[in-house]
C-alpha positions as CSV (number, residue, x, y, z in Angstrom):
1,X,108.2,-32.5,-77.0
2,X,108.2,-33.9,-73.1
3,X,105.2,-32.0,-71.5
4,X,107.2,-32.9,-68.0
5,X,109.6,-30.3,-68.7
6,X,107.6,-27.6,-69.9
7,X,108.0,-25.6,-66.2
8,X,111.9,-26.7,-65.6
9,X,114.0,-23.2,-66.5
10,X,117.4,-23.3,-67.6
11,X,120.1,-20.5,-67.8
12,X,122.8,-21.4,-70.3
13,X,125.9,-18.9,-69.5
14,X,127.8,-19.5,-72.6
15,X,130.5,-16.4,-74.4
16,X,130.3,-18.5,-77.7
17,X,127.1,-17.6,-79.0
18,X,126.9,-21.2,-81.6
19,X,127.3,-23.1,-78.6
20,X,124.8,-21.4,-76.8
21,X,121.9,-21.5,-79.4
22,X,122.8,-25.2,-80.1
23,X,122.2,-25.6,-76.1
24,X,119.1,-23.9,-76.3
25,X,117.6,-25.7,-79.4
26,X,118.3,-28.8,-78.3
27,X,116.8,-28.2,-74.8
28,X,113.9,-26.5,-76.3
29,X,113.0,-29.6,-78.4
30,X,113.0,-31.7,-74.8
31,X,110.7,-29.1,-73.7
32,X,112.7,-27.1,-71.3
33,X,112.2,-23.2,-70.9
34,X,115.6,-21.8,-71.5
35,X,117.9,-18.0,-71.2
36,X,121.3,-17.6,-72.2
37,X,123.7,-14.7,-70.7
38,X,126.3,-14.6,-73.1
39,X,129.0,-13.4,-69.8
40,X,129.6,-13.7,-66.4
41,X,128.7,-10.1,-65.8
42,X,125.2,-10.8,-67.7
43,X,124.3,-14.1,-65.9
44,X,125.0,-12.4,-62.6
45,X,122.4,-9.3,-63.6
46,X,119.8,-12.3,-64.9
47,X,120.4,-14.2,-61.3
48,X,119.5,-11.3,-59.2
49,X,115.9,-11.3,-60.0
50,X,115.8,-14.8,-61.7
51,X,116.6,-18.1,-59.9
52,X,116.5,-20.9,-62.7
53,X,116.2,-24.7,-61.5
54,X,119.6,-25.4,-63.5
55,X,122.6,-23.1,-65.3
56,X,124.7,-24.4,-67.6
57,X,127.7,-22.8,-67.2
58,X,130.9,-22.0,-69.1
59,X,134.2,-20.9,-67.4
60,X,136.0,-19.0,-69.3
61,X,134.4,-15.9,-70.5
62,X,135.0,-12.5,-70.7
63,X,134.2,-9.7,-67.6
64,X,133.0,-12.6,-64.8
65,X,134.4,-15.8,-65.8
66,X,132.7,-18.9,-64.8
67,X,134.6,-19.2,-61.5
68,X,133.6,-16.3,-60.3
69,X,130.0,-16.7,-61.1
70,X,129.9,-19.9,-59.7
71,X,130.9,-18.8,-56.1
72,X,127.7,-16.2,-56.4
73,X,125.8,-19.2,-57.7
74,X,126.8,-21.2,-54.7
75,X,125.6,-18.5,-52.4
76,X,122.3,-18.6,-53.8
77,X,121.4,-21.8,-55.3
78,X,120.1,-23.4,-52.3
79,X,120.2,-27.4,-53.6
80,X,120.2,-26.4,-57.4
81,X,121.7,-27.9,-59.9
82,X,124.4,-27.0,-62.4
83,X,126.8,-28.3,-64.6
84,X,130.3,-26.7,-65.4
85,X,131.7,-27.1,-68.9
């Protein structure tokens, strides 16, 4: 495990829930502190009282799709960093 990343938070938005725990597992071995929100509408709930240092994030997904949490993200990721898939 990398004891530098043991602080850095990720969000992994991600409707296919293999995907997502393969995400996590493998950023969890690199010593990364990690959610998922398996939708758009559950990512959104999670980033109003959560701000992670980076989201991985899917675009299509049910209720929000990735588009439209990524202009929310915008609004409030002030120099963040995230990767679309």
């Amino acid at each position: 495990m990398d004891k530098t990343n043991i602080n850095y938070h990720v969000l992994i938005v991600e409707d296919e829930e293999y995907l997502a725990r393969v995400l996590q597992d493998n950023l969890a071995l690199r010593g990364y502190t990690t959610a998922i929100a398996s939708d758009g509408e559950k990512a959104l709930d999670y980033l109003a009282h959560t701000i992670p240092d980076t989201i991985v994030l899917d675009l299509l997904m049910p209720k929000h799709d990735g588009f439209y949490v990524l202009e929310h993200i915008k609004k409030i990721m002030h120099g963040k960093t995230f990767l679309s898939l």
